[in-house]
KOLROVO-117102 format. One record per residue (C-alpha): residue in one letter; chain; y, z, x. Coordinates in steps of 0.25 Angstrom, whole numbers, plus 5000, padded with zeros to 4 digits. Example, Ala and Ser with C-alpha at 12.3 -4.5 7.8 and 13.67 -1.06 7.14 Angstrom:
{type a&mol A&yy 4982&zz 5031&xx 5049}
{type s&mol A&yy 4996&zz 5029&xx 5055}
***
This chain:
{type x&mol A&yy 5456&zz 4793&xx 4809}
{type x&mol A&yy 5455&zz 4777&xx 4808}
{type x&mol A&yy 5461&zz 4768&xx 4819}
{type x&mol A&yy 5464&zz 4754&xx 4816}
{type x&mol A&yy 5453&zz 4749&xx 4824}
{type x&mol A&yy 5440&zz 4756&xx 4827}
{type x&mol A&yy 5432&zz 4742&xx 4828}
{type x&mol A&yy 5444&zz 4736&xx 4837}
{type x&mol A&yy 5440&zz 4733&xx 4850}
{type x&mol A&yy 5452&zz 4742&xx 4852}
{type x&mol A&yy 5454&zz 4752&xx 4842}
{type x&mol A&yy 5445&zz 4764&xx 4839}
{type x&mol A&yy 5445&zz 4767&xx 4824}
{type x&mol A&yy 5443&zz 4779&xx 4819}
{type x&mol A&yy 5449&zz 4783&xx 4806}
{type x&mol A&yy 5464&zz 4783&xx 4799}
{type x&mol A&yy 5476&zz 4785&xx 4805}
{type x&mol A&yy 5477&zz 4780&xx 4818}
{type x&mol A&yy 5480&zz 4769&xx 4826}
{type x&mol A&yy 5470&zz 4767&xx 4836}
{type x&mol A&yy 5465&zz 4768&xx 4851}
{type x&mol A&yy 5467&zz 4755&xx 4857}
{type x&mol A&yy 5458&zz 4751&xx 4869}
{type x&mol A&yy 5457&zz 4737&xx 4876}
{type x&mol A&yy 5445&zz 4728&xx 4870}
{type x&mol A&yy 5434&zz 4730&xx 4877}
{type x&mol A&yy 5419&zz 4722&xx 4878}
{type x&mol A&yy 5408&zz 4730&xx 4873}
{type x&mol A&yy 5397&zz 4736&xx 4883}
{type x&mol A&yy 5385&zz 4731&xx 4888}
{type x&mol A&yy 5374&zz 4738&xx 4894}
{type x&mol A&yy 5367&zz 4736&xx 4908}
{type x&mol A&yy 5354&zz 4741&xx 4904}
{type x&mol A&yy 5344&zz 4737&xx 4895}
{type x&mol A&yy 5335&zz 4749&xx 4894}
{type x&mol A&yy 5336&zz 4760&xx 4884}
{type x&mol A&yy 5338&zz 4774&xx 4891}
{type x&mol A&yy 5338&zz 4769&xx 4906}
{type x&mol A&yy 5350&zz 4775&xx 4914}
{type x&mol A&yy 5357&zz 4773&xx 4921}
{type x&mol A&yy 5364&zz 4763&xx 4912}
{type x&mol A&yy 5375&zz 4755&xx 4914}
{type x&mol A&yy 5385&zz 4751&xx 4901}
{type x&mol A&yy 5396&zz 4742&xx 4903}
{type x&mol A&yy 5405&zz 4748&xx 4893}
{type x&mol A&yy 5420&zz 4745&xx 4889}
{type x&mol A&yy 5423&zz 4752&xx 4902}
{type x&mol A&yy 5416&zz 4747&xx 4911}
{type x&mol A&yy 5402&zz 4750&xx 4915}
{type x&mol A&yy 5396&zz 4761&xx 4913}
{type x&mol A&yy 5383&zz 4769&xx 4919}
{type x&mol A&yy 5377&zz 4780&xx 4913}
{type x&mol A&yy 5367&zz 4788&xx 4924}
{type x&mol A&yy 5359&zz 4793&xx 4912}
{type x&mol A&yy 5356&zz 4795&xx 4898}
{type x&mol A&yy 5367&zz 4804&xx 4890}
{type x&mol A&yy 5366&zz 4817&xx 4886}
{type x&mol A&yy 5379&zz 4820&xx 4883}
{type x&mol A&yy 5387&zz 4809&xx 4877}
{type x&mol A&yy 5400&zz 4810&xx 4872}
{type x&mol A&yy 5405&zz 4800&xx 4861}
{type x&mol A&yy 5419&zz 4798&xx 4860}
{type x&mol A&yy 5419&zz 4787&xx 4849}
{type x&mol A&yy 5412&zz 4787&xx 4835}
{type x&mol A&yy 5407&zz 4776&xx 4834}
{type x&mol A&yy 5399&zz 4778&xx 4847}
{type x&mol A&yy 5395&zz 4791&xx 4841}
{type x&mol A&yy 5390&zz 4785&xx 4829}
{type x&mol A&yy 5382&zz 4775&xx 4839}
{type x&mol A&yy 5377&zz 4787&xx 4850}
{type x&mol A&yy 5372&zz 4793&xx 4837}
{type x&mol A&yy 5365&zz 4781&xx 4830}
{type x&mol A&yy 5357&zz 4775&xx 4843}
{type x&mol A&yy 5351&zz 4790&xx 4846}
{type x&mol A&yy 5362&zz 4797&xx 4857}
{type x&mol A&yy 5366&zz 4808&xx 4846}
{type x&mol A&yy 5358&zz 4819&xx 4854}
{type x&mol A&yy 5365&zz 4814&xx 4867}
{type x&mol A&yy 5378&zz 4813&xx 4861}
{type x&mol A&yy 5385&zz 4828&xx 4864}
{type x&mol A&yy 5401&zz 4826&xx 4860}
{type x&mol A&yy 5408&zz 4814&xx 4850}
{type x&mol A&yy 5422&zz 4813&xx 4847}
{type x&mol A&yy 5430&zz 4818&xx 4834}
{type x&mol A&yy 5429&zz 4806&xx 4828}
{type x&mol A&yy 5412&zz 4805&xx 4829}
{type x&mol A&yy 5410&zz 4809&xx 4816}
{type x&mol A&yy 5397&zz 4802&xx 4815}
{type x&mol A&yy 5386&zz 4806&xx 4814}
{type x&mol A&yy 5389&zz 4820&xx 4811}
{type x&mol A&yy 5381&zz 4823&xx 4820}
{type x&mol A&yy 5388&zz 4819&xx 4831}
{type x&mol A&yy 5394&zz 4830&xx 4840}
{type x&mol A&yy 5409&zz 4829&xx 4836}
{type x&mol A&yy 5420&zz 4835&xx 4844}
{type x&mol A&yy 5434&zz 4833&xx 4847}
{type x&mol A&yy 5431&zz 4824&xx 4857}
{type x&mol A&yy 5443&zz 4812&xx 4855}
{type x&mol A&yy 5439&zz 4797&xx 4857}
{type x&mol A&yy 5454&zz 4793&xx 4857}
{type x&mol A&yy 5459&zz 4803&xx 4865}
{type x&mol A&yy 5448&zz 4809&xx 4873}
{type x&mol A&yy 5448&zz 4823&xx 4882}
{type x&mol A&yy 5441&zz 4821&xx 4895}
{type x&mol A&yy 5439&zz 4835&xx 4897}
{type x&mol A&yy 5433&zz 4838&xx 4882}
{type x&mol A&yy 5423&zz 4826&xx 4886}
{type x&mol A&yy 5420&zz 4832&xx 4899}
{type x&mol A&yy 5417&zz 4845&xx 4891}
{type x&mol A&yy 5404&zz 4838&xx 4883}
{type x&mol A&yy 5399&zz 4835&xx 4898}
{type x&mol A&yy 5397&zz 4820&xx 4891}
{type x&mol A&yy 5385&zz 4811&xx 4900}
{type x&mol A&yy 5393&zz 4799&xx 4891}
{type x&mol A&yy 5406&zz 4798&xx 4884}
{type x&mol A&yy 5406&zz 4784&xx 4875}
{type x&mol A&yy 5421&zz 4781&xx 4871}
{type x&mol A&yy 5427&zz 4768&xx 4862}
{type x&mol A&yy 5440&zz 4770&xx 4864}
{type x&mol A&yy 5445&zz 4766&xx 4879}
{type x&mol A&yy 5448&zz 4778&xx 4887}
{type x&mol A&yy 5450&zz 4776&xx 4901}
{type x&mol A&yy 5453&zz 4791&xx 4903}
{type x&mol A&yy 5440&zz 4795&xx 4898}
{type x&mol A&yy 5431&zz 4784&xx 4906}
{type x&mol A&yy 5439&zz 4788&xx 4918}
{type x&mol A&yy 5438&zz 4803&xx 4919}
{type x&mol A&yy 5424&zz 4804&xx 4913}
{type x&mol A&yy 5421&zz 4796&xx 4925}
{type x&mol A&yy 5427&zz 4806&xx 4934}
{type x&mol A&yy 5415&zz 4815&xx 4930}
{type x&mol A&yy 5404&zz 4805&xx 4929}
{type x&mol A&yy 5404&zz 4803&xx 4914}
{type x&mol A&yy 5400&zz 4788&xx 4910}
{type x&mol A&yy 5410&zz 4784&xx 4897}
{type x&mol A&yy 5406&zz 4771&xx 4889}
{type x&mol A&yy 5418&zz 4765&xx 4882}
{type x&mol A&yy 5412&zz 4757&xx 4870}
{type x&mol A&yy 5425&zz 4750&xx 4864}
{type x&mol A&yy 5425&zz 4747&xx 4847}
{type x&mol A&yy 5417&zz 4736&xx 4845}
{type x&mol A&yy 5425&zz 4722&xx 4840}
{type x&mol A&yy 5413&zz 4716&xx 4835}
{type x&mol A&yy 5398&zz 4722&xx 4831}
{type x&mol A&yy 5391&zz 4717&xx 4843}
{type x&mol A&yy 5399&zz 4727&xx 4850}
{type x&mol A&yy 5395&zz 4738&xx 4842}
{type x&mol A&yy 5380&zz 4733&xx 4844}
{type x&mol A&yy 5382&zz 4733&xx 4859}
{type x&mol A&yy 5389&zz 4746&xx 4859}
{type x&mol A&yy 5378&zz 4752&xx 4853}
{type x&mol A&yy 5368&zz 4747&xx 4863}
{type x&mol A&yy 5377&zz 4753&xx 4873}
{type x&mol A&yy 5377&zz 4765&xx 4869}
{type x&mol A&yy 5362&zz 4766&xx 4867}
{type x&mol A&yy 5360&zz 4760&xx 4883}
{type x&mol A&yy 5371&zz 4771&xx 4885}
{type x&mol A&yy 5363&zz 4783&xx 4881}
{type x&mol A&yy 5348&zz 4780&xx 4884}
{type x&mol A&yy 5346&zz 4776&xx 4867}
{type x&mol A&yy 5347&zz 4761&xx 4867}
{type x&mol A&yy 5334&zz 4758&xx 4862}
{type x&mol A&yy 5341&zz 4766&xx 4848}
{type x&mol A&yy 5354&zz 4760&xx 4850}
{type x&mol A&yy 5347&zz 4746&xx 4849}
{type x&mol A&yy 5341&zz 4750&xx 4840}
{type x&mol A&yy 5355&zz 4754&xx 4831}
{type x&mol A&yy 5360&zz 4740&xx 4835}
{type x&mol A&yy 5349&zz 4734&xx 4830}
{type x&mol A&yy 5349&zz 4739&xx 4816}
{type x&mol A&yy 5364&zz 4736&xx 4818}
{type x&mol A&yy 5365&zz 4721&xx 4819}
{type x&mol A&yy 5352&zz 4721&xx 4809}
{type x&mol A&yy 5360&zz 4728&xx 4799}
{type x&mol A&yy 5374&zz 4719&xx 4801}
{type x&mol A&yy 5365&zz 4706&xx 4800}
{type x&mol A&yy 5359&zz 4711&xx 4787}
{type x&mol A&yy 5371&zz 4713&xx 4781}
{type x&mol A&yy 5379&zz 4700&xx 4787}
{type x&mol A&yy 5366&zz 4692&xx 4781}
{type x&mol A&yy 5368&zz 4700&xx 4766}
{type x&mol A&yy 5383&zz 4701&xx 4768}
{type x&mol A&yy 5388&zz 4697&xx 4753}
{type x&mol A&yy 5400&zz 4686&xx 4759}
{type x&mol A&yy 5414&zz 4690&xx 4756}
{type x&mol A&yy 5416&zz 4676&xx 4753}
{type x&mol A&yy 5433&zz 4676&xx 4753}
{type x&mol A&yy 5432&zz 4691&xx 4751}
{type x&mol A&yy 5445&zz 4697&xx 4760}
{type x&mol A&yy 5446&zz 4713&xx 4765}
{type x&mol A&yy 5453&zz 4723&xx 4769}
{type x&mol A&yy 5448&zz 4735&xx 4782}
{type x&mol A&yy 5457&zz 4745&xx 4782}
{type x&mol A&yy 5456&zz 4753&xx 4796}
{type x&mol A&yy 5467&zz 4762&xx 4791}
{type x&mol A&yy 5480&zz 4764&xx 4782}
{type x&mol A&yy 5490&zz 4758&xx 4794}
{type x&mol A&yy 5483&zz 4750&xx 4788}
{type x&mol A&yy 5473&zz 4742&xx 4801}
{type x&mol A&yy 5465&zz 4732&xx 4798}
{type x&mol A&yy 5453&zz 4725&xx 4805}
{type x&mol A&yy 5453&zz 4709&xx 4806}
{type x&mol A&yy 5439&zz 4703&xx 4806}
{type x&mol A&yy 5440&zz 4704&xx 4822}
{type x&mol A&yy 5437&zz 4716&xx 4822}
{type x&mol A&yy 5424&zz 4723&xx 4823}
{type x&mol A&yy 5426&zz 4729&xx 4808}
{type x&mol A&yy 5431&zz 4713&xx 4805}
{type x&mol A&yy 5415&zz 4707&xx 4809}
{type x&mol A&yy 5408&zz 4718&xx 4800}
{type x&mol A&yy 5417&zz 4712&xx 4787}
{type x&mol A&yy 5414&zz 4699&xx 4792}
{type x&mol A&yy 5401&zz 4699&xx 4788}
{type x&mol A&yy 5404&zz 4699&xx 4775}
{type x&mol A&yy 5415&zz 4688&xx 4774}
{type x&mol A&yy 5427&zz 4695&xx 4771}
{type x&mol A&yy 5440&zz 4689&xx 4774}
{type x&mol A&yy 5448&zz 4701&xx 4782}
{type x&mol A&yy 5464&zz 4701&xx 4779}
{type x&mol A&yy 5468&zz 4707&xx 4793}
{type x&mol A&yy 5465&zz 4695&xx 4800}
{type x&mol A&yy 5475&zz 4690&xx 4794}
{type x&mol A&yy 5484&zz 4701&xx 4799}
{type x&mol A&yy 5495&zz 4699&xx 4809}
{type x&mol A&yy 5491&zz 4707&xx 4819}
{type x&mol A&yy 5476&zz 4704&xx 4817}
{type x&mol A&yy 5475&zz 4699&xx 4831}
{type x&mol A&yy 5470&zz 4713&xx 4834}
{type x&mol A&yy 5459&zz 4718&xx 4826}
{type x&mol A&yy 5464&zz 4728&xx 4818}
{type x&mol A&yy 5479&zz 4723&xx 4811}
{type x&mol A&yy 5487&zz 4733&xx 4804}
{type x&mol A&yy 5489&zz 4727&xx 4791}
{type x&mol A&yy 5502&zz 4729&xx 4780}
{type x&mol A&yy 5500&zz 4733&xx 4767}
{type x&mol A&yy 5507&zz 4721&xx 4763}
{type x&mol A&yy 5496&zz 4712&xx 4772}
{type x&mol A&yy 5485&zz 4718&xx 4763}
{type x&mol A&yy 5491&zz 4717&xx 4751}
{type x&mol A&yy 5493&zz 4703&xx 4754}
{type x&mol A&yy 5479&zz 4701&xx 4757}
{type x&mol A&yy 5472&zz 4707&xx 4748}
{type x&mol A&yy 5458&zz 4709&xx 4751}
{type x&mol A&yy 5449&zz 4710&xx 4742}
{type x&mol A&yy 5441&zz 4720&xx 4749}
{type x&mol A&yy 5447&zz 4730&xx 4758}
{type x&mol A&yy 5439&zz 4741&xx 4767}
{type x&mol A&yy 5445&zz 4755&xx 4769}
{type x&mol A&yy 5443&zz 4762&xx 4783}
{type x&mol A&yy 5452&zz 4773&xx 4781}
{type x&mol A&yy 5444&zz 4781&xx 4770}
{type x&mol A&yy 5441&zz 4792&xx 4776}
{type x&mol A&yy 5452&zz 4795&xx 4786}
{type x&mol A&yy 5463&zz 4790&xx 4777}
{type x&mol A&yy 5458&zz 4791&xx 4764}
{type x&mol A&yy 5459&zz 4777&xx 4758}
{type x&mol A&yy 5454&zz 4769&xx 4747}
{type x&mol A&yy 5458&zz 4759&xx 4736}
{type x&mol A&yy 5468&zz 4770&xx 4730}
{type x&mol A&yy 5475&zz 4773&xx 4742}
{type x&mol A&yy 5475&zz 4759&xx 4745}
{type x&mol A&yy 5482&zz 4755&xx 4732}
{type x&mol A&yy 5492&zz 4763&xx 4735}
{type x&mol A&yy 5496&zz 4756&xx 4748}
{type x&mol A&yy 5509&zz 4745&xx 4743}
{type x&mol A&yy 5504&zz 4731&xx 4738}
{type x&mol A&yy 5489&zz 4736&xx 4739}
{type x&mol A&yy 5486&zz 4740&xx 4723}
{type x&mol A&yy 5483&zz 4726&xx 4721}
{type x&mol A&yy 5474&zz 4721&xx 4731}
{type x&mol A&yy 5461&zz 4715&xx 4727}
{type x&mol A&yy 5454&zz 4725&xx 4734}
{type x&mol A&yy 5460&zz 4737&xx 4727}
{type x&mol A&yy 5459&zz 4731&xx 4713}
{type x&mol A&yy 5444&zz 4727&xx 4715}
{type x&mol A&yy 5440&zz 4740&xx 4721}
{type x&mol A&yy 5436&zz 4733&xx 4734}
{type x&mol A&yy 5442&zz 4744&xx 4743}
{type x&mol A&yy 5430&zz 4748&xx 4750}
{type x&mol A&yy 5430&zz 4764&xx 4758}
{type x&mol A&yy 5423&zz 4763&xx 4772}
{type x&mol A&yy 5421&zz 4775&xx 4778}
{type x&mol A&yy 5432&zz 4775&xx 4791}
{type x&mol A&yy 5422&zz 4779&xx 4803}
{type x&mol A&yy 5410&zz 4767&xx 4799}
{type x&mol A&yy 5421&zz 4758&xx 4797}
{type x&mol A&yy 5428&zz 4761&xx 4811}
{type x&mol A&yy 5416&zz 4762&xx 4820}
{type x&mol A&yy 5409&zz 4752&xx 4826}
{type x&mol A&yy 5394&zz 4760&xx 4828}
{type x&mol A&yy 5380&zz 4759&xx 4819}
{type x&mol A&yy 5389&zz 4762&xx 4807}
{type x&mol A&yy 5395&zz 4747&xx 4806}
{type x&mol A&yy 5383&zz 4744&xx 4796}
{type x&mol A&yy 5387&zz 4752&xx 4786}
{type x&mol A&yy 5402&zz 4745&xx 4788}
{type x&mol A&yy 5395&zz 4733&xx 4785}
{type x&mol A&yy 5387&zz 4737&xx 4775}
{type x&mol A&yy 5401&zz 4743&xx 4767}
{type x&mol A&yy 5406&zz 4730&xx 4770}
{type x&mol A&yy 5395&zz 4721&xx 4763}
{type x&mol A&yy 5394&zz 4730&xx 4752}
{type x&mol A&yy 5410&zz 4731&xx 4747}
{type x&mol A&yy 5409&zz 4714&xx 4750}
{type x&mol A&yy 5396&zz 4713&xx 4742}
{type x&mol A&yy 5403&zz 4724&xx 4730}
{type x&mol A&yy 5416&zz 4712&xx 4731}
{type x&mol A&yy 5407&zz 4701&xx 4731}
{type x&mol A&yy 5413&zz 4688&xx 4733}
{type x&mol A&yy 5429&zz 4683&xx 4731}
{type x&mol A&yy 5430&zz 4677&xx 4718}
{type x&mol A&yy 5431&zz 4661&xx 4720}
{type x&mol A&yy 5421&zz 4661&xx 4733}
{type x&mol A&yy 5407&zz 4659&xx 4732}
***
């Protein structure tokens, strides 16, 4: 299931068909301690600071994307229970665990030494306190240095920072690369479809900076409601704007492509549509904020490198 706004400060996205969790912005966390593995360590995280007396053994991930990141930075072996929507890797230990709307008790159950959430859930930070189990909130990142950070964090977090540097490293190496290559969109304009509502993302948005790498021209900021991140747009809006390239994030939850698209009113014609520059992305890379953002980019480069420029721009 998608939510309009997994890389919104304030909306978890997921998959198709939902609305969303909303939840205040909060700044990301920073660490109080430098070296790799010491404990206790002290994170100030979204809420509040947080002190971990030793290094997990039994963490418990209530978010994938900080599934995918326990994994990627080596805490997989300490990693004992991930939420239904971890679907990534499938190695990870999926349960029925909720993120959205969590059971204290069924967490309690897994005897968790850390439980990292992204959505804000006072319940869970207070009654997990009650039995002395730390909780780090890590919010969706708004823009890629809060991923970075993120990442660190959870490295500090779980005795593997020297790995989770590591991770971030080959991150932003990655990201510059492709910004430095990045074929320019030159007046190139698009379309991200979060879901068939249909939500967009407006270019402040964390899923926004990733497309401007490449130039595009992104319709929804142009939306009425844009103020927020994530506008639902009208058919009619689209239609109106025609991009020439639009980016579907509701393939695998809700099934669609250029031919379902084409059957929506007033959309047969779009540029996009009749120049075949509907471009699939698969819903949980293109919803998370995690080690998997490269290959968002790398999609992205690619379709604008297949387009090339708009004709009439150099």
């Amino acid at each position: 299931m998608a939510f309009a706004g997994a890389l919104l400060g304030t909306l978890v996205l997921t998959g198709c068909g939902q609305a969303g969790t909303t939840a205040s912005p909060a700044p990301a966390p920073t660490a109080t301690t430098a070296s790799a593995g010491d404990f206790p360590v002290t994170v100030e995280a979204a809420n509040g600071k947080v002190t971990i007396a030793k290094r997990p053994q039994r963490i418990v991930s209530l978010s994938a994307t900080h599934t995918e990141t326990l994994f990627a930075i080596g805490a997989g072996p300490q990693v004992v229970a991930v939420d239904e929507q971890s679907n990534h890797p499938p190695e990870a230990p999926k349960t029925d665990l909720s993120g959205f709307k969590p059971n204290v008790e069924a967490i309690v159950a897994q005897k968790p030494d850390l439980v990292i959430v992204s959505d804000d859930i006072d319940k869970i930070v207070t009654e997990l306190g009650k039995v002395n189990v730390p909780v780090l909130h890590q919010p969706s990142a708004t823009k890629l240095d809060d991923a970075y950070e993120e990442i660190a964090e959870l490295g500090a977090a779980t005795g593997n920072k020297a790995r989770a540097d590591e991770v971030v490293a080959g991150m932003k190496s990655a990201m510059e690369e492709l910004a430095a290559k990045a074929p320019k969109g030159g007046e190139l304009t698009y379309y991200h479809e979060l879901d068939t509502t249909p939500y967009a993302a407006t270019s402040q948005t964390f899923i926004g900076q990733i497309y401007a790498m490449f130039g595009l021209t992104n319709i929804a900021d142009k939306a009425p409601d844009a103020a927020g991140g994530y506008p639902k747009l009208s058919a009619e809006f689209v239609a109106q704007a025609d991009p020439d390239l639009i980016f579907l994030a509701d393939v695998k939850c809700c099934q669609q492509s250029k031919d379902t698209l084409a059957k929506r009113p007033g959309w047969q014609g779009l540029s996009a549509i009749k120049n075949d520059r509907v471009i699939q992305l698969d819903d949980d890379i293109a919803s998370r904020w995690g080690p998997r953002v490269v290959e968002l980019a790398e999609t992205i480069g690619a379709a604008v490198a297949e387009a090339g420029p708009k004709a009439g721009t150099s």
